[in-house]
C-alpha positions in Angstrom: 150.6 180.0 -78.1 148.9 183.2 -77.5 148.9 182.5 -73.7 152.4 181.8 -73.8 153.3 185.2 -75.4 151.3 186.7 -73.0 152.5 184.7 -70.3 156.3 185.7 -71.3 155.6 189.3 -71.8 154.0 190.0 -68.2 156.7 188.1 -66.9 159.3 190.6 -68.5 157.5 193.7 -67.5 157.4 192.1 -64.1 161.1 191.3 -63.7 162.1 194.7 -65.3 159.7 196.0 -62.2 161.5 195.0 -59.9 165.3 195.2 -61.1 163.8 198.7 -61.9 162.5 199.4 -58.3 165.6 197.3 -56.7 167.6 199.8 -58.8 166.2 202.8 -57.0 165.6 201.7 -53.9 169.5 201.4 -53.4 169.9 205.4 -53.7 167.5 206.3 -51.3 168.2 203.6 -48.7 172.2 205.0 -49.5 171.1 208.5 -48.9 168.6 207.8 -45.4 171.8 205.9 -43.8 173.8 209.0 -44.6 171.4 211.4 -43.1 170.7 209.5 -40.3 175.0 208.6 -39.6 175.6 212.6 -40.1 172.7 213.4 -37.6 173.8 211.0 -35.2 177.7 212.4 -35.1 176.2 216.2 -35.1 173.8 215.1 -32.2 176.6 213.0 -30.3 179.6 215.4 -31.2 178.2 218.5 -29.3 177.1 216.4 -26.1 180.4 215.2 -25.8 182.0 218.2 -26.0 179.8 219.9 -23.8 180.4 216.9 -20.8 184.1 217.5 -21.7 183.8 221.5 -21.3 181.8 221.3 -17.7 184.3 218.9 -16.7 187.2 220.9 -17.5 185.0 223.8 -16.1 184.4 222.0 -13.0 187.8 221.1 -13.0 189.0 224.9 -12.7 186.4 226.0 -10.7 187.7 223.2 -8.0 191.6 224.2 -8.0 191.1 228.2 -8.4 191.1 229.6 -4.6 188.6 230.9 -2.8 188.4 234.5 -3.7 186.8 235.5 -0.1 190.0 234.4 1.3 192.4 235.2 -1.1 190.8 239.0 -0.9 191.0 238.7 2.8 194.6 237.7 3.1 195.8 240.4 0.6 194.0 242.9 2.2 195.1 242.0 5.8 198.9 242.1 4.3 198.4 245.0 2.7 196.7 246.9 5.6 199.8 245.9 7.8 202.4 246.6 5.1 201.0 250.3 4.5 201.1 251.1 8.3 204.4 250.3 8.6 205.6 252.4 5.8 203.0 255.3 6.2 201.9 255.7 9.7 204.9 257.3 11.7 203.8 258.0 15.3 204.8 261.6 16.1 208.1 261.8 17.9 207.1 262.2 21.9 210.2 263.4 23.9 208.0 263.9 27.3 209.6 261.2 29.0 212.9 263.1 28.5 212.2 266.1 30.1 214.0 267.3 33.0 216.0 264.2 32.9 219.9 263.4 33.0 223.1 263.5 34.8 226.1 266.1 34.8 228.6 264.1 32.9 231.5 265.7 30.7 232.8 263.7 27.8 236.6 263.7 25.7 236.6 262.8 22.5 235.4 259.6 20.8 232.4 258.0 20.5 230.4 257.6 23.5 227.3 255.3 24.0 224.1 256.8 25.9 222.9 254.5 28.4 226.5 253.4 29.3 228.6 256.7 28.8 225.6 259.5 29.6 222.5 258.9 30.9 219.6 259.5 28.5 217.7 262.8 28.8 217.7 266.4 27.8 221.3 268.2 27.9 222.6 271.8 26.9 225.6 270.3 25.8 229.4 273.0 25.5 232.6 272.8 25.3 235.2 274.0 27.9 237.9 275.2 24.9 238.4 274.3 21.5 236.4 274.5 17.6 235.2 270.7 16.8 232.4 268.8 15.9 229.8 267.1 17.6 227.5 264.2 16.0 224.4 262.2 17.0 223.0 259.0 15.4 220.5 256.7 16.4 220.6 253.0 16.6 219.9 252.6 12.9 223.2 254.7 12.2 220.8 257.7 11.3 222.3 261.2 11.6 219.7 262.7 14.3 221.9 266.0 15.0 225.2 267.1 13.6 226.7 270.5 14.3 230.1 272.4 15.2 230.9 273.2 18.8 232.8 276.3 19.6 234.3 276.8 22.9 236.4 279.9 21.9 234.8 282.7 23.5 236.5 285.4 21.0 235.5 283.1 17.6 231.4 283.2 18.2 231.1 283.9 14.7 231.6 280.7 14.1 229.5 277.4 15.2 227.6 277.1 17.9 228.5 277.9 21.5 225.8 275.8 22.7 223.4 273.0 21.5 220.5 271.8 22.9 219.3 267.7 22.4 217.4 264.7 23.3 219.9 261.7 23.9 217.7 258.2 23.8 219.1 255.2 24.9 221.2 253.5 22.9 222.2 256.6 20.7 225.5 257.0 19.6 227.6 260.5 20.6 230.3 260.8 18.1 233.3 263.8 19.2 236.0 265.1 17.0 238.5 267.7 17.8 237.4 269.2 21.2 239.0 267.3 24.5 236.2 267.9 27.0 232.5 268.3 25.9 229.8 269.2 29.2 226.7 268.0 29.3 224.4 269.5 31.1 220.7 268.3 32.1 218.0 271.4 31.0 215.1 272.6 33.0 212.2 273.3 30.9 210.9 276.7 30.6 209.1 278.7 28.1 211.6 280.8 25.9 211.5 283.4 23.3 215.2 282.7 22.1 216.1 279.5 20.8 219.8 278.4 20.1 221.0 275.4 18.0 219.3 272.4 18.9 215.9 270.7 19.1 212.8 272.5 20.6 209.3 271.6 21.3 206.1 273.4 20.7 203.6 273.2 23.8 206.9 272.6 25.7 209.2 275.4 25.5 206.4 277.6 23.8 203.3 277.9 23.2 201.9 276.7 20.1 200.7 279.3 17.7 201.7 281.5 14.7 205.2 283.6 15.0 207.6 286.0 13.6 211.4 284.5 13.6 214.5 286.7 13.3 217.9 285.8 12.6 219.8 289.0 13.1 223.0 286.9 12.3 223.5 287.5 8.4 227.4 285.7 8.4 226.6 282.1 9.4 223.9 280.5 7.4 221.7 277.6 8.5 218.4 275.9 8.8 215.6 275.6 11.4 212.9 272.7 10.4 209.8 271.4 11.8 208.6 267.7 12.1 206.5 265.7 14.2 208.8 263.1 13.3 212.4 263.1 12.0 210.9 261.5 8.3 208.2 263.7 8.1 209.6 267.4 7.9 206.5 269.6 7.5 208.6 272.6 6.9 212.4 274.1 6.2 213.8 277.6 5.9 217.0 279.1 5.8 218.9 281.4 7.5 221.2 284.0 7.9 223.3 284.7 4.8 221.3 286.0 2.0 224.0 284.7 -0.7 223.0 281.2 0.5 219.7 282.1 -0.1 219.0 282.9 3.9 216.3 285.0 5.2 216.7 287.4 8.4 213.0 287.4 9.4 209.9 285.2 8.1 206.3 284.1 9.7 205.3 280.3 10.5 203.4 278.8 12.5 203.8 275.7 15.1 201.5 273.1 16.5 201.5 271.3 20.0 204.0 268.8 19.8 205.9 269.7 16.5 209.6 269.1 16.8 211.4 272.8 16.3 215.4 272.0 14.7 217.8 274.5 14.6 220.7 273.8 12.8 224.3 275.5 12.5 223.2 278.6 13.6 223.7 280.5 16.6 220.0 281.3 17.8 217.0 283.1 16.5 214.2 284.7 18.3 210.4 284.1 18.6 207.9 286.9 18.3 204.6 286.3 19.3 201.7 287.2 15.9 198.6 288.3 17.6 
């Protein structure tokens, strides 16, 4: 009887054992299938995402172009662009020198090449007050003054011009009947009258002292290498106007000497 108290008693501590130990073991197994299910995810999660980012990266690295050649091809354009728009070649009128025809001219508009030969004129007219005008083949005013022929109205306008005439220019004459043209030797001067000059040409280059003794008329003489690059502009003649009677500049070889709407000025040597 003993023994089979004993017998039932070990038997209950045993089975409470183990319910006991089953009862706990549940937790912890619980808890390790967690940690390892949340380590797995955070150790997968970032490899993924780091094949999907190279991929991606690989992706844009393969349709961006290649920046040696884009660089190239900008620059190329841009080098070409720029010259166009900044570089102007100085004017060069040596192959006009000394060249043209005697031809006289009514009004109109005239074409050089078919109506005058192209060259270097000293251009009048035989009677009359009108205006004479210039413009290239881009319709750009390239000189633009008034013609007097009156001998007893010199006071006003210009009794003479002086021009280049480029083929394909377009002579433009309004009130005068007929206009002379006149081919020009070149010389050196110390007098220049309305018209276009040239330094090295028709005098030396260097520094000098102009004077416009007229103080009625009023114009401009400007210097350029090229008509869109005037380097420099002063007036004359009429001090209301803001003219000047005398001033001091100097000129390079090849600069481009305008006069404009005035009768003449003369050139003093600065030594």
């Amino acid at each position: 009887m003993k023994n089979r108290s004993a017998s039932l008693k070990l038997a209950t501590v045993v089975l409470g054992s183990v319910l006991f130990l089953g009862a706990c073991s549940n937790p912890f197994n619980s808890l390790a299938d967690e940690i390892n299910s949340w380590m797995n995810s955070d150790g997968s999660a970032p490899e993924e995402s780091t094949e999907e980012e190279t991929a991606e990266e690989t992706s844009e690295d393969t349709n961006e172009p290649d920046d040696s050649e884009s660089s190239d091809e900008g620059q190329s354009e841009g080098t070409d662009g720029g010259s166009e728009e900044t570089e102007v070649q100085p004017k060069d009128y040596s192959g006009l020198m000394g060249e043209g025809e005697e031809t006289t001219l009514e009004s109109g508009t005239h074409e050089v090449g078919n109506d005058v030969p192209a060259g270097r004129y000293v251009i009048t007219a035989d009677t009359g007050i009108g205006n004479l005008f210039i413009t290239n083949e881009e319709d750009m005013t390239v000189l633009s003054t008034t013609l007097n022929g009156e001998e007893e109205a010199q006071d006003y306008g210009s009794g003479k011009v002086i021009a280049f005439l480029e083929e394909g220019q377009s002579i433009e004459i309004n009130g005068l009947e007929n206009v002379n043209f006149t081919p020009h030797e070149t010389e050196e001067v110390s007098e220049l009258f309305t018209g276009m000059w040239v330094a090295g040409e028709d005098f030396p280059a260097g520094v000098y002292e102009i004077t416009a003794e007229d103080e009625v008329q009023y114009g401009t003489l400007e210097t350029y290498t090229h008509p869109d690059r005037v380097k420099a502009r002063f007036s004359l003649g009429d001090p209301e106007y803001g003219g000047m009677s005398s001033f001091v500049t100097s000129f390079e070889e090849g600069d481009v000497v305008l006069l404009r709407n005035y009768p003449s000025v003369s050139l003093s040597p600065m030594d």
